[in-house]
C-alpha positions as CSV (number, residue, x, y, z in Angstrom):
1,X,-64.4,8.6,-44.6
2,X,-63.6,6.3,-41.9
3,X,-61.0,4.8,-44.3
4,X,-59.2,8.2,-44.2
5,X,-59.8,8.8,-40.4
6,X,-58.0,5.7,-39.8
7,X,-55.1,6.5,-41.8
8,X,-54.9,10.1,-40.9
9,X,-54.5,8.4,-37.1
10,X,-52.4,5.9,-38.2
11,X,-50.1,8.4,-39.9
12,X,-50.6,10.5,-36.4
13,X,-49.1,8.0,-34.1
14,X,-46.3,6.7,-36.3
15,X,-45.4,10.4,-36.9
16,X,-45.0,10.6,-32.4
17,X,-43.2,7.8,-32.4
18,X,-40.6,8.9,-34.8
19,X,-40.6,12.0,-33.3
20,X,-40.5,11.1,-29.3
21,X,-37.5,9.5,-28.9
22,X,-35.4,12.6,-29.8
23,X,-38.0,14.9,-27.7
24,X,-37.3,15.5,-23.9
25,X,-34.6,14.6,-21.1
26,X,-33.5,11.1,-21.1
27,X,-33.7,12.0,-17.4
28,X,-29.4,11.3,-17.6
29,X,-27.6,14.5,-16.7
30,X,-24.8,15.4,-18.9
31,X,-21.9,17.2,-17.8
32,X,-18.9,18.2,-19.2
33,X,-16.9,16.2,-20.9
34,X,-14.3,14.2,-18.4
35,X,-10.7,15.6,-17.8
36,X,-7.7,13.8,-18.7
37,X,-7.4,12.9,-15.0
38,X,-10.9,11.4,-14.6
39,X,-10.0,9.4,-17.7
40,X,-6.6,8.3,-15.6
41,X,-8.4,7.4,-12.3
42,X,-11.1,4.9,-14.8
43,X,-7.7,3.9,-16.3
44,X,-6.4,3.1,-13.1
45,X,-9.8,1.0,-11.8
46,X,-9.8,-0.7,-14.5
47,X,-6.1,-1.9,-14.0
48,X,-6.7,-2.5,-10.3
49,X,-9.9,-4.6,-10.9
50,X,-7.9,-6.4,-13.7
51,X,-5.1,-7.4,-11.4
52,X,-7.2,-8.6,-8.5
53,X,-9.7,-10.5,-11.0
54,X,-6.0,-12.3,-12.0
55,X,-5.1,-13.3,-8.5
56,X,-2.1,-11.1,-8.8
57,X,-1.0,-8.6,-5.4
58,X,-1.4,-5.4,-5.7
59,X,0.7,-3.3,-8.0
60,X,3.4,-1.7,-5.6
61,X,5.0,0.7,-8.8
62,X,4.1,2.3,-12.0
63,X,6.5,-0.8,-13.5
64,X,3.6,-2.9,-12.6
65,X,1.7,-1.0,-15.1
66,X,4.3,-0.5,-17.4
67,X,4.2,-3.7,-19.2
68,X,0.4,-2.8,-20.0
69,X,0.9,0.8,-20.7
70,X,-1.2,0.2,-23.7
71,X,-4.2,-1.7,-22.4
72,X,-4.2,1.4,-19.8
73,X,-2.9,4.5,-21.9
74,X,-5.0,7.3,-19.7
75,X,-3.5,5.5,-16.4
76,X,-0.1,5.8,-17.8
77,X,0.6,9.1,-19.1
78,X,-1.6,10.5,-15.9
79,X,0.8,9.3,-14.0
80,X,4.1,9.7,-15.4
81,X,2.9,13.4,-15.9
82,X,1.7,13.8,-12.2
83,X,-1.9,14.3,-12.9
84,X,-2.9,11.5,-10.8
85,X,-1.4,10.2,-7.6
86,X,-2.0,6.8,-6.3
87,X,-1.3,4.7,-3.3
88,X,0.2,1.5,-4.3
89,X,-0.4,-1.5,-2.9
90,X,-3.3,-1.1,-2.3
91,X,-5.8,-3.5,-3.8
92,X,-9.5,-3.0,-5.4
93,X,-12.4,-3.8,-2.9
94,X,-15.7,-2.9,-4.1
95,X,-17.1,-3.0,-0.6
96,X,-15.4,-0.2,0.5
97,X,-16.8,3.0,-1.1
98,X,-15.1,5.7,1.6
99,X,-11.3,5.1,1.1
100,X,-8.9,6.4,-1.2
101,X,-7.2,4.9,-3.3
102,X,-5.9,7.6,-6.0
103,X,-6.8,11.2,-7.2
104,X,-5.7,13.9,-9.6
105,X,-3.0,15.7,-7.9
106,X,-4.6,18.6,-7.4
107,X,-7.1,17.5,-4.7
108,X,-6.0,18.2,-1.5
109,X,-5.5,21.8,-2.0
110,X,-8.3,22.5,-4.2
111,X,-10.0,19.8,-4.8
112,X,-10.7,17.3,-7.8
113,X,-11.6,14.3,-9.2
114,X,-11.2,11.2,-6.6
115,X,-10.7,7.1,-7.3
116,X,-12.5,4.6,-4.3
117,X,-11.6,1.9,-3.3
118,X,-14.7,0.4,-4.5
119,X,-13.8,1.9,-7.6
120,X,-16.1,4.7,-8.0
121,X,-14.9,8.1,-9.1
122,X,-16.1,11.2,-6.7
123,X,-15.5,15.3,-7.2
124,X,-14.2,16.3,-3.6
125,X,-13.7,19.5,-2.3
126,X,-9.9,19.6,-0.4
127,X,-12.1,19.9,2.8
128,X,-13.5,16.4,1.9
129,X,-10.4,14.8,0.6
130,X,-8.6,15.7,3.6
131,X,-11.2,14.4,5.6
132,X,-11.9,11.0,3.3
133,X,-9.8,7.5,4.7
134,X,-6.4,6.9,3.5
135,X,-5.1,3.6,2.8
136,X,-3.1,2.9,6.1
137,X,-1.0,0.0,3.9
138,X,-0.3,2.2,0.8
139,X,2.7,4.0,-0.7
140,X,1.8,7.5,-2.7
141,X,3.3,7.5,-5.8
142,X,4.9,10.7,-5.4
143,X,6.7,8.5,-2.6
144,X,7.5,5.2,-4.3
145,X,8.8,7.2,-7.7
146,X,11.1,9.5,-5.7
147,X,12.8,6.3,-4.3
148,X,12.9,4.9,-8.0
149,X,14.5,8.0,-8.9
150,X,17.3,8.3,-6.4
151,X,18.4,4.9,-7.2
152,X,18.8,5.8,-11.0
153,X,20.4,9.1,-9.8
154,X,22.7,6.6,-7.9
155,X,23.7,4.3,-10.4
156,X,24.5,7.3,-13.0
């Protein structure tokens, strides 16, 4: 009888640990899936951590990224599209967790996702955005392309 006991509480305690890993929080939130702009702003830190990791300055155009559109495909169609806005020239410090450094372009009227300078990625309301640090040395994008584009318009 003990014989059976023992296997009856062997078969007990393998069965829970089969069965308790699928049981239960993980205690990891999940939220919704990320938006093609959050997936742009990780594009763009990963770019920006890649170029200062290189020694190289920091990018001052979307040509910078150009030649590594595929290596950063999120980063590059969010921004040819005008999802995501970003102030070139600015370079990746991960001690500074308070200034901007890009965001999807709907943000400062009502709010959206948000790249640091640290590299983090935040969900501002306008109110916050408007009141989060700008780079003082940066170019918006919206800025730099529109120069881009009047010289092309120019040479036509």
């Amino acid at each position: 009888m003990t014989l059976s006991r023992l296997a009856y509480g062997f078969a007990f305690i393998v069965g829970l640990a089969v069965a308790a890993p699928g049981c239960g929080s993980s205690g990891a939130s999940r939220s919704e899936a990320p938006t093609q702009a959050a997936l742009a702003l990780e594009d763009i830190d990963s770019f920006l951590r890649m170029h200062k990791k290189g020694g190289k300055p920091a990018p001052k155009s979307i040509k910078d990224l150009a030649p590594m559109e595929n290596g950063f495909p999120q980063a590059y169609m969010g921004l040819q599209a005008g999802a995501v806005v970003v102030y070139w020239g600015v370079d990746f410090d991960p001690t500074d967790s308070k200034t901007v450094v890009a965001y999807e372009k709907t943000a400062p009227e009502s709010g959206g996702e948000v790249l640091m300078r640290d590299g983090s990625t935040v969900k501002m309301t306008a109110e916050e955005f408007k009141a989060a640090p700008k780079p003082a040395e940066g170019k918006l994008s919206t800025e730099v392309d529109a120069k881009s584009a009047k010289k092309t318009a120019s040479k036509k």
